[in-house]
N, C-alpha and C positions, 0 to 999 in steps of 0.2 A: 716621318715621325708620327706616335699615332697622338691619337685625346691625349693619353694618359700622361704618355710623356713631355707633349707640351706643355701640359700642366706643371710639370716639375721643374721647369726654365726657368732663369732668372724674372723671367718678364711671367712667365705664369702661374707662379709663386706669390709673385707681388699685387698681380694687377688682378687676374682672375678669378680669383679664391672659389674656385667651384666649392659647392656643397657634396656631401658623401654621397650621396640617391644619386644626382648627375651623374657621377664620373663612376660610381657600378653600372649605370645604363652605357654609360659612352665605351666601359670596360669590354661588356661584351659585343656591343657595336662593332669595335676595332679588332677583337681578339681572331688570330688568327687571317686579318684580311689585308694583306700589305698593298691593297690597291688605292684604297679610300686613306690618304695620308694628307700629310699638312704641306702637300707640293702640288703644283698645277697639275703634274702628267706624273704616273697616268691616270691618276682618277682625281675626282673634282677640290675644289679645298672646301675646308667644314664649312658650314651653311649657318649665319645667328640663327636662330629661332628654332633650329632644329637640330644640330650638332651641338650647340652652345646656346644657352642662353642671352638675350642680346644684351643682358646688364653688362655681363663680364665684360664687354668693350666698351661701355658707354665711360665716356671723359677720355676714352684715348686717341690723340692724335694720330693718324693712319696715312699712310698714302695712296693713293687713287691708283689703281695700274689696270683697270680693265672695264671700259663702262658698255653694257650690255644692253639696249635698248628693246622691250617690244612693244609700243606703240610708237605711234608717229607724234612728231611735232611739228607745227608750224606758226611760225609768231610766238604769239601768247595762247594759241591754240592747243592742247592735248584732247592726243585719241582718248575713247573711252580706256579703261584699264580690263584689263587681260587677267584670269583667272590664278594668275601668278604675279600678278602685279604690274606695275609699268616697266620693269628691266630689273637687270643686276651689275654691281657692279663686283668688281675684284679689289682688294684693299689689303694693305703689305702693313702691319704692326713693329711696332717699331722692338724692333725682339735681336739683338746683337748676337745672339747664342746661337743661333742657326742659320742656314743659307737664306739669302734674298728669295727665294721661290717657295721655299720653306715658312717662313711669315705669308704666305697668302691666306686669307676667309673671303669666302662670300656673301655679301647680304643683298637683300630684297629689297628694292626699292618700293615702298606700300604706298607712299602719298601725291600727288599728283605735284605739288608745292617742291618737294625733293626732287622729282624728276625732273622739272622746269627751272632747277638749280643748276644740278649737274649738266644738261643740259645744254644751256647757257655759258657753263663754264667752259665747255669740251670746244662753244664757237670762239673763245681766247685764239687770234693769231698767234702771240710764244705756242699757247698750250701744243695746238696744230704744228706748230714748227718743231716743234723740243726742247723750247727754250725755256719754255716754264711749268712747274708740276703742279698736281693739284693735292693739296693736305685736305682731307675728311677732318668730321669730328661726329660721334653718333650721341646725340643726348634721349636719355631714356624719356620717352612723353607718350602717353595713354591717353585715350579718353576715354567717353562712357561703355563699360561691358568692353574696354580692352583695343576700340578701335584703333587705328594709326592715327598721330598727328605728326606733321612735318617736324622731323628730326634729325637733319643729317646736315651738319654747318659744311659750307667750302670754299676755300679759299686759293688763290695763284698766286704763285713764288717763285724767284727763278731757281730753277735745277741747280742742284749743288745742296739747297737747304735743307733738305729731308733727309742728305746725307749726313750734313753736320751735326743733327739733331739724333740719330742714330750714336753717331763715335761718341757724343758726351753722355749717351746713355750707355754706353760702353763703358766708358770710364765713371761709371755711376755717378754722374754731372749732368743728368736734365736740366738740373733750377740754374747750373753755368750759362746752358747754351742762351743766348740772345737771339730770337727770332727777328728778323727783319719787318720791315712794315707788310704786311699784306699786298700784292697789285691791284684785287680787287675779292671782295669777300658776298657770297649768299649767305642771309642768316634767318634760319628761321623761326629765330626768338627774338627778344631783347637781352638776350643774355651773350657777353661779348667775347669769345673764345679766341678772337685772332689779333691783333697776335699775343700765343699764349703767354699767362705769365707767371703760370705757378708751377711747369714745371709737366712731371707725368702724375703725380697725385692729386688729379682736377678730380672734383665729384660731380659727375653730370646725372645722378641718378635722381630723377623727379616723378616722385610720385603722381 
């Protein structure tokens, strides 16, 4: 599936609302290239910051399905950051119109705080075992001249809830589904996303 027509998805309709200039550029990006599509294999899935804007996801609940590291950690310890950042991870949108492999993006882990999150989460025993997944959340946050501030909330839940959160957005029932308590959550605001509770029309965009 390319840009374009993610775009025209139930979920990219509602949630995305790209502007006209984006999606002429993305237009010709994709035109004619059926490698770079919105599936793992064969070619990568679109990238925030550079296929997409990272507003477009900001307030949406995502699932974690691929966490990429390239520094080290240890303790409370992080390597210096690598000219691409601390890692990347993979993250599934909750998008009922298309295949599970199909909902993948990638984003950049930019802040050291975010890295030390995910992380942390990834040493969860369920996480390790299967028994429990991990929910993102990407809140837009700047600082001066555009730098990164820690933005990327997360949370452990046991498997099963990312699916059930999916079928009620299926059935156009996000504000039905009732999120269970969190296991355990990284947050790196004050601001309280888990568990959510207004549904898929959270506005996480902070100027």
């Amino acid at each position: 599936m390319s840009a374009e027509e993610f775009s025209k998805t139930r979920i990219g309709k509602t949630y995305l609302e790209p502007d006209p200039q984006e999606m002429s550029r993305l237009r010709e990006k994709y035109r004619g290239d059926k490698s770079d599509s919105m599936t793992d294999t064969p070619g990568p899935p679109p990238m925030a910051g550079i296929d997409f804007r990272w507003e477009w996801i900001a307030g949406l609940h995502m699932r974690l399905r691929k966490f990429m590291p390239l520094v080290k950690i240890d303790g409370d310890i992080v390597g210096p950051r690598t000219i691409l950042g601390y890692g990347f991870i993979n993250a599934e949108l909750p998008n009922p119109d298309v295949q599970p492999e199909q909902r993948i993006i990638s984003l950049r882990i930019q802040h050291k705080s975010d890295f030390k999150s995910i992380s942390n989460a990834h040493l969860d025993r369920g996480v390790r075992s299967g028994a429990n997944e991990l929910i993102i959340l990407y809140e837009h946050r700047r600082g001066l001249f555009g730098t990164p501030k820690p933005c990327i909330h997360v949370a452990g839940y046991p498997v099963g809830t990312w699916q059930g959160f999916v079928d009620a957005v299926d059935r156009y029932a996000p504000a039905e589904f009732r999120w269970p308590p969190p296991l355990f959550v990284y947050e790196p605001t004050d601001w309280r996303v888990f568990p959510p509770t207004k549904g898929l029309n959270q506005n996480a965009f902070r100027p």
